[in-house]
TORTORBA-711990 format. One record per residue: chain; x, y, z of N, C-alpha, C in turn. Coordinates in steps of 0.2 Angstrom, whole numbers, plus 5000, padded with zeros to 4 digits. Layout:
// TORTORBA-711990
SITE;chaine;n_c1;n_c2;n_c3;ca_c1;ca_c2;ca_c3;c_c1;c_c2;c_c3
SITE;A;X;Y;Z;X;Y;Z;X;Y;Z
...
//
This chain:
// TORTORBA-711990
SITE;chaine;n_c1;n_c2;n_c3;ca_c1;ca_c2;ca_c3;c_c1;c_c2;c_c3
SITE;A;6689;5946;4712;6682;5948;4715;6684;5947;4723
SITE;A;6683;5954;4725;6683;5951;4735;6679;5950;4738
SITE;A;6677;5948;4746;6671;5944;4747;6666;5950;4747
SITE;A;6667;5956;4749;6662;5962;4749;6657;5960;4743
SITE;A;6660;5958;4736;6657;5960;4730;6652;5951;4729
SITE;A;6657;5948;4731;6652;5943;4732;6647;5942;4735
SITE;A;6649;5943;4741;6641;5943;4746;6636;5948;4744
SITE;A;6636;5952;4739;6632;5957;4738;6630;5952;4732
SITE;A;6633;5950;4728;6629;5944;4723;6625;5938;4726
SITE;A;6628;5938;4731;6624;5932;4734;6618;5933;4737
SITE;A;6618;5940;4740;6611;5942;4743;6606;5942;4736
SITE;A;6608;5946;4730;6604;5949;4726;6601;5942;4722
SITE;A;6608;5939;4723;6603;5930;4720;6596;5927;4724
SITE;A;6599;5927;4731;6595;5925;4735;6588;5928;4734
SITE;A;6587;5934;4732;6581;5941;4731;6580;5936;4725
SITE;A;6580;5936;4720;6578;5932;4714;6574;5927;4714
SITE;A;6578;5922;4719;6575;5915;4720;6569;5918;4721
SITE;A;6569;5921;4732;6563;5920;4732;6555;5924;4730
SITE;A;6559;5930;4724;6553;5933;4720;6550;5927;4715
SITE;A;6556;5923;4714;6551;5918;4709;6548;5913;4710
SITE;A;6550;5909;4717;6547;5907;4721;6539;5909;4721
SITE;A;6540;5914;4724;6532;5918;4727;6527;5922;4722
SITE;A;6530;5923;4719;6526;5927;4712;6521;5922;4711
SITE;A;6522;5917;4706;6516;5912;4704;6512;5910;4709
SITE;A;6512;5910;4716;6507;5908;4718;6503;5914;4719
SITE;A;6503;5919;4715;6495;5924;4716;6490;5921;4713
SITE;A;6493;5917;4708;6489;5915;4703;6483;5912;4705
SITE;A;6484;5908;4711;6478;5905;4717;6474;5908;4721
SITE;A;6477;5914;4723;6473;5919;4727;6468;5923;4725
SITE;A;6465;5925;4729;6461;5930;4726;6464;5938;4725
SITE;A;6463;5941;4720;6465;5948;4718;6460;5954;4716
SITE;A;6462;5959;4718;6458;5965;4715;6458;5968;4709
SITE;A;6465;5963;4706;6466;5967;4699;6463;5963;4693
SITE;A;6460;5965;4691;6455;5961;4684;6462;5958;4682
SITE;A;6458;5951;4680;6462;5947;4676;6460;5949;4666
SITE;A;6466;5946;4665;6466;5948;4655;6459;5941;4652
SITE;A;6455;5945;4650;6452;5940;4647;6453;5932;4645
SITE;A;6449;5927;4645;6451;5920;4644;6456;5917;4648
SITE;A;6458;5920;4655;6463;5916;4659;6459;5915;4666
SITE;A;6455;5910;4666;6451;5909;4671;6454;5906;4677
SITE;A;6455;5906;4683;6459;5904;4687;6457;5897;4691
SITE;A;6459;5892;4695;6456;5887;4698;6451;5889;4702
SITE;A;6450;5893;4705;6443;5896;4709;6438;5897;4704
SITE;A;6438;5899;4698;6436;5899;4692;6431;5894;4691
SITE;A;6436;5888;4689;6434;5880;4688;6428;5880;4693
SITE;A;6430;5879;4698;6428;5876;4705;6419;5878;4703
SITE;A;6421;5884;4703;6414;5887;4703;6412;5884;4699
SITE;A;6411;5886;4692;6411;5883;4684;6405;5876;4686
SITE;A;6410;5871;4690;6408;5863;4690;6402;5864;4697
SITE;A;6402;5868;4702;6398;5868;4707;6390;5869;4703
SITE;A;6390;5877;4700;6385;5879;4695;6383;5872;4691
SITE;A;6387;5869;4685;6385;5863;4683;6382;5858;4686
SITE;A;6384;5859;4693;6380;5850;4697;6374;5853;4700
SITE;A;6372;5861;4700;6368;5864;4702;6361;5864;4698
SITE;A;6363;5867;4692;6356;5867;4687;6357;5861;4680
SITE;A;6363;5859;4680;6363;5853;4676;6365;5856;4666
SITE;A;6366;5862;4668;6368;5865;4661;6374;5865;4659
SITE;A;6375;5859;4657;6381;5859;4653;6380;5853;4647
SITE;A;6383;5847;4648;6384;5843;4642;6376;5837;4643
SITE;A;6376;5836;4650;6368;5833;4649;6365;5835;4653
SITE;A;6360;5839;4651;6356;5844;4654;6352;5840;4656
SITE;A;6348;5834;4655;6342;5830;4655;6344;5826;4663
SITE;A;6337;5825;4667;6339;5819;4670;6340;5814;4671
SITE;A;6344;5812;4677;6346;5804;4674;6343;5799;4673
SITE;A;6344;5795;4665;6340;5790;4661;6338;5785;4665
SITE;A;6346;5784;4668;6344;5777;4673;6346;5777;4681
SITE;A;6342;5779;4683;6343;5780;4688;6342;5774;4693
SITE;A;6344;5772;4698;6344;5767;4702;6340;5764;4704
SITE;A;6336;5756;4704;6330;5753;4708;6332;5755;4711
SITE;A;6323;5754;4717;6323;5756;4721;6324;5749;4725
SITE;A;6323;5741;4723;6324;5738;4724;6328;5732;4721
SITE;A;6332;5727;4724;6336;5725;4719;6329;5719;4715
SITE;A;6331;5718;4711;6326;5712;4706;6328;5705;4711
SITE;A;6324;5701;4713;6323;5695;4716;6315;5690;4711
SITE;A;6316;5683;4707;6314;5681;4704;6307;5678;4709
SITE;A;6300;5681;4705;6296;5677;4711;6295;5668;4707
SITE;A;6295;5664;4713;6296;5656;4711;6289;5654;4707
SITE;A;6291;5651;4701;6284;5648;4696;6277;5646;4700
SITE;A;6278;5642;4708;6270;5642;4712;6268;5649;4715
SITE;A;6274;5653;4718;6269;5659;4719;6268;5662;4712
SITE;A;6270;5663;4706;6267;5667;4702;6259;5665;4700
SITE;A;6259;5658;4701;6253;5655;4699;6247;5657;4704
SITE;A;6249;5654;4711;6246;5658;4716;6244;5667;4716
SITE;A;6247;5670;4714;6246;5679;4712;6239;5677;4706
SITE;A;6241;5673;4700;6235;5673;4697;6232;5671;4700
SITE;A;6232;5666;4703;6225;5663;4707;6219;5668;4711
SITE;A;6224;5670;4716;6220;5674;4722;6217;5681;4718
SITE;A;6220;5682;4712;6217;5689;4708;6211;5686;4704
SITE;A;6210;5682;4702;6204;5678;4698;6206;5681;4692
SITE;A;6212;5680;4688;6213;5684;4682;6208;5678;4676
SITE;A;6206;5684;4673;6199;5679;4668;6203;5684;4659
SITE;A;6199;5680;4659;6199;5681;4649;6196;5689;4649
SITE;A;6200;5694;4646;6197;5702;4648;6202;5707;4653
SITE;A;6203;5702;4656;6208;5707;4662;6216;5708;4657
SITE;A;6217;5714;4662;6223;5719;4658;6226;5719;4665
SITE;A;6232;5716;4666;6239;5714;4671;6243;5719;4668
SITE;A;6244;5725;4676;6252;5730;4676;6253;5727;4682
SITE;A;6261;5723;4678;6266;5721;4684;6269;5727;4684
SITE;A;6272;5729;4691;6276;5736;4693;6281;5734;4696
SITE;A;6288;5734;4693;6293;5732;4693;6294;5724;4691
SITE;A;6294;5723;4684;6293;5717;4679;6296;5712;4680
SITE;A;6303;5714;4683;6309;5709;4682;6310;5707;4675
SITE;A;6308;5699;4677;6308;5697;4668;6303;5695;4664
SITE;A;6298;5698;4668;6289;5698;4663;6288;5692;4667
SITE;A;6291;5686;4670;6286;5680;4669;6280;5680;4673
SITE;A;6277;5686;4677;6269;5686;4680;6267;5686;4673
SITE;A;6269;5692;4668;6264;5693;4663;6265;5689;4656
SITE;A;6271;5684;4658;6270;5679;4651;6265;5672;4654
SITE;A;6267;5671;4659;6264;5668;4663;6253;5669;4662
SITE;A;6252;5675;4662;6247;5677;4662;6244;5674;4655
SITE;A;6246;5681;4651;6247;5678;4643;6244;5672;4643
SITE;A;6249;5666;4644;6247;5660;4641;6241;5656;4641
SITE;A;6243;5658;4650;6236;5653;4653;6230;5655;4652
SITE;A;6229;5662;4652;6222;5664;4651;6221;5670;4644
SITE;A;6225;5671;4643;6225;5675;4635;6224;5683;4636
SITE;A;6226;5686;4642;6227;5693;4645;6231;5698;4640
SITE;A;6230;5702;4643;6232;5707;4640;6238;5709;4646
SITE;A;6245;5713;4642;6250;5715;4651;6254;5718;4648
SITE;A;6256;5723;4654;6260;5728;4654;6266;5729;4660
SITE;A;6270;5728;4656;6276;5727;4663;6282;5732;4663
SITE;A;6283;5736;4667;6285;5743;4669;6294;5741;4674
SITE;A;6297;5743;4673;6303;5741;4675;6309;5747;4676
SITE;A;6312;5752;4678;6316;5756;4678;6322;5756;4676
SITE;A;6323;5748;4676;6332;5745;4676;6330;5741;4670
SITE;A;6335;5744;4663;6337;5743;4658;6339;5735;4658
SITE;A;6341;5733;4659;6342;5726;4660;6336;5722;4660
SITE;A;6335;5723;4665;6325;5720;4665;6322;5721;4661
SITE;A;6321;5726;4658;6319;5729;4651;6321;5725;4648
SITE;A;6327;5723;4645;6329;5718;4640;6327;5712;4643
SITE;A;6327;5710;4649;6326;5703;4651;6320;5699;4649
SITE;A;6315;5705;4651;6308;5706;4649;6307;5707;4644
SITE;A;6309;5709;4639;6308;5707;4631;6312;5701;4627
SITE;A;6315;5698;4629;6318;5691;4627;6312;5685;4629
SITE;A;6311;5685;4638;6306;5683;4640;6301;5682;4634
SITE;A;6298;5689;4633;6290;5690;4629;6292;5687;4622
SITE;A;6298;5687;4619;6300;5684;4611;6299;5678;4614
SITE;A;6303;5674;4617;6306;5667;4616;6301;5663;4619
SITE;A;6294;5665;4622;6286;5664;4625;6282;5666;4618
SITE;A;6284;5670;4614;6280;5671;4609;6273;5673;4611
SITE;A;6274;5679;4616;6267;5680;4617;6268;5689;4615
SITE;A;6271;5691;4612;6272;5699;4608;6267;5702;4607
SITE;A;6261;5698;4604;6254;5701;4604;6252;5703;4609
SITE;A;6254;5699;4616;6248;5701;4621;6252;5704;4628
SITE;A;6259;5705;4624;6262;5707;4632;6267;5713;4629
SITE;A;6268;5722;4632;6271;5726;4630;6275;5728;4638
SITE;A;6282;5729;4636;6285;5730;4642;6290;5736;4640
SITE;A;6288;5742;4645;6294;5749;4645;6296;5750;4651
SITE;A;6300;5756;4650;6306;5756;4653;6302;5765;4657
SITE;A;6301;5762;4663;6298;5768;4668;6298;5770;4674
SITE;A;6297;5774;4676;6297;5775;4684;6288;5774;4687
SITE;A;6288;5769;4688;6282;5766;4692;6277;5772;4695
SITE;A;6282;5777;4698;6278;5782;4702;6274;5787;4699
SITE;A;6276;5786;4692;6273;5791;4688;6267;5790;4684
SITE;A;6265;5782;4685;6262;5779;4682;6254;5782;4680
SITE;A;6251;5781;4675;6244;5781;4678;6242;5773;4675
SITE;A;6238;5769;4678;6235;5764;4682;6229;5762;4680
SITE;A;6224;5768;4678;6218;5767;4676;6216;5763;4672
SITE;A;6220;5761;4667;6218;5755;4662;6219;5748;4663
SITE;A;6222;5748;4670;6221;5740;4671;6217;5738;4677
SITE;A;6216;5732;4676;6211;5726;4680;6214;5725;4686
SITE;A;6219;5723;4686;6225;5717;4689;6230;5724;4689
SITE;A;6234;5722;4698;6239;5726;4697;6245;5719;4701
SITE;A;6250;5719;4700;6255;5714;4703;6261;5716;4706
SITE;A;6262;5715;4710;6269;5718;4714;6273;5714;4717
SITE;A;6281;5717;4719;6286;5712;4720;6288;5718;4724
SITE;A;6289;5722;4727;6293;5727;4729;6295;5727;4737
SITE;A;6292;5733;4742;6293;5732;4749;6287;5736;4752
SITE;A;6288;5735;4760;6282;5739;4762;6280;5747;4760
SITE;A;6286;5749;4761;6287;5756;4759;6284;5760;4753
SITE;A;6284;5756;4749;6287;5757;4741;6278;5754;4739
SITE;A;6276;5749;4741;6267;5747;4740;6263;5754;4743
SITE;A;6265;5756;4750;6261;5763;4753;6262;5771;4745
SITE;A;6268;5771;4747;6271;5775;4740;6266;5777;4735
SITE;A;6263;5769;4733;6260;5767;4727;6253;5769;4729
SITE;A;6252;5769;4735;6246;5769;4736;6239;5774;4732
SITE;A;6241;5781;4732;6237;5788;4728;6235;5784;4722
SITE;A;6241;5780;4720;6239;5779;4711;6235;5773;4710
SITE;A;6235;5768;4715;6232;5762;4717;6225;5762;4718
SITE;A;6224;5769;4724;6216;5770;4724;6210;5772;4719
SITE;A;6215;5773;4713;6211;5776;4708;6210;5772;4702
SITE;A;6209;5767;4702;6211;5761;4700;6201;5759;4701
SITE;A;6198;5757;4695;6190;5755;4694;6190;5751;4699
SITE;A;6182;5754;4701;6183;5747;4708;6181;5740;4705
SITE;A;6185;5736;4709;6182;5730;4708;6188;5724;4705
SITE;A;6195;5731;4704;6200;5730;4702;6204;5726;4708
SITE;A;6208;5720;4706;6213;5718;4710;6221;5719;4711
SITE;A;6223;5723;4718;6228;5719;4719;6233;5717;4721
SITE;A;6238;5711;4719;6241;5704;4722;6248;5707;4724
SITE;A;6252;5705;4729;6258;5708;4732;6261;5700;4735
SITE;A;6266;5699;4730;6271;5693;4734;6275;5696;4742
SITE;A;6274;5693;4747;6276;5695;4752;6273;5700;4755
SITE;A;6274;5705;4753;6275;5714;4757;6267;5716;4757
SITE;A;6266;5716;4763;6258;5721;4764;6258;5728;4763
SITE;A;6253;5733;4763;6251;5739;4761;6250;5743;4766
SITE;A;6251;5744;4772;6250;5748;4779;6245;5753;4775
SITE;A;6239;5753;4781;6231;5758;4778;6228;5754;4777
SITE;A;6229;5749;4771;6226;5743;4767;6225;5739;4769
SITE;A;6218;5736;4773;6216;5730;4774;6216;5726;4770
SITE;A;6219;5720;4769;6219;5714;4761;6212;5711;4764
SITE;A;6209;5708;4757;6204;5705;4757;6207;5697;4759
SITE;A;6212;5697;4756;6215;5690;4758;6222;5690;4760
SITE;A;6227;5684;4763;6232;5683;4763;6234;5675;4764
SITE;A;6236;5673;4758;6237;5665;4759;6245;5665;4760
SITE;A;6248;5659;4762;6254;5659;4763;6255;5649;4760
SITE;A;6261;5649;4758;6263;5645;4754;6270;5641;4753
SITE;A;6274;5635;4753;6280;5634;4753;6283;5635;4744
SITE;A;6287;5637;4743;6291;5637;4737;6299;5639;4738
SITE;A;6303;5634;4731;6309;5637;4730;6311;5642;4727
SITE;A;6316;5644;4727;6317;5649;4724;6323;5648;4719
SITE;A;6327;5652;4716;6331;5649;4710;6338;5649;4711
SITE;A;6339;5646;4720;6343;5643;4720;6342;5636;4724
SITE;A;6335;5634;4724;6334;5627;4726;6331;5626;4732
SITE;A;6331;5634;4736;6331;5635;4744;6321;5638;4743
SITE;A;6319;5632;4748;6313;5631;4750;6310;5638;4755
SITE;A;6306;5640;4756;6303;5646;4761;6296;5645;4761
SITE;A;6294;5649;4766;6286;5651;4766;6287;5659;4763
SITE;A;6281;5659;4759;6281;5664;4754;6274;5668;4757
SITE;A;6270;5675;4757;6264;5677;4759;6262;5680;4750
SITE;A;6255;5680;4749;6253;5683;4747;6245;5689;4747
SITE;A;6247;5693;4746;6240;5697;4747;6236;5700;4743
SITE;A;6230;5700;4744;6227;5701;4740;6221;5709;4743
SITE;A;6221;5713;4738;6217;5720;4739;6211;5718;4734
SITE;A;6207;5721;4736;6200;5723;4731;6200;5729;4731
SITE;A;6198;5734;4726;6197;5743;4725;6191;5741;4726
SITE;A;6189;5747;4729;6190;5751;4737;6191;5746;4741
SITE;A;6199;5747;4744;6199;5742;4749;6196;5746;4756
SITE;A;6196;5743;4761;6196;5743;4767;6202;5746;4770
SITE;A;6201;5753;4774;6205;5752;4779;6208;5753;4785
SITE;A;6214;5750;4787;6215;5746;4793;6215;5753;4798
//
């Protein structure tokens, strides 16, 4: 073979590589030629999952079950819980919705001492379970029912006593559902006041918490129709 016939080989090689080279990637571009049926390309995909995070139609169409507190859970300490009953003047008859339960103890708490009725609402699964071991291992099943809800969607009407543990934010939030509440209804908020809402009272108190650290604790107290500020 002389060089004439090789170098013609060698270009013709060199043509092959880089047809084959550069052919596969049309595959990612866009083209005008229809594609053959069931060969959907990565821009394909793409789209596919954007749609899917759009309208939610694919494998869980539904919203999500557990969606995130708005607040982390912090244990209110055994004297303010007592205090919340206190300033509420919770009586034999009253019907207590804690709004975010944690582990029930306002309404096992409640239960006991004065033989209430209580409903404790909680969006985080764990709490939910927390709150029903609580209510078993207190043996107060008759008198205290706890589900798994989004507090904002509440209706409210059926109780006496409302109790809260949340933030200022999140107490205003509540506010529409709150006002609708039979007058004469109470109420109580560990810490966080109500902006609009004049409280009828506000005591403050020292307690531990559950890790042995001492604080000044507020709590506030509304009456339906409250006053406001």
């Amino acid at each position: 073979m002389n060089c004439r016939s090789f170098s013609a080989l060698s270009f013709t090689g060199l043509i092959l590589v880089l047809v084959t080279l550069f052919l596969p990637g049309r595959q990612f571009a866009k083209s005008d030629e229809p594609r053959a049926k069931g060969d959907p390309s990565i821009l394909d995909f793409r789209q596919d999952e954007k749609k899917k995070d759009k309208d939610g139609s694919t494998k869980n169409p539904k919203p999500d079950d557990n969606p995130e507190p708005d607040v982390p859970y912090w244990p209110t300490p055994p004297k303010v819980v007592d205090k919340m009953l206190e300033l509420a003047e919770v009586k034999k008859g009253d019907v207590v919705y804690d709004l975010g339960c944690g582990d029930a103890r306002i309404l096992v708490t409640a239960a006991k001492r004065f033989g209430v009725k209580g409903f404790g609402f909680d969006i985080d699964p764990k709490q939910v379970l927390d709150s029903l071991e609580n209510v078993k291992k207190n043996k107060v099943e008759d008198l205290v029912t706890i589900k798994k809800a989004d507090i904002f969607t509440l209706d409210l009407k059926d109780a006496s006593v409302v109790t809260l543990y949340l933030m200022p934010e999140l107490n205003v939030r509540l506010m529409p559902q709150l006002e609708k509440l039979k007058p004469g209804s109470r109420i109580v908020s560990h810490d966080w006041d109500m902006k609009g809402a004049k409280p009828n009272k506000m005591v403050t108190l020292r307690a531990k918490n559950e890790m042995g650290l001492e604080r000044v604790h507020k709590v506030y107290l509304w009456i339906v129709p409250w006053e406001k500020e």
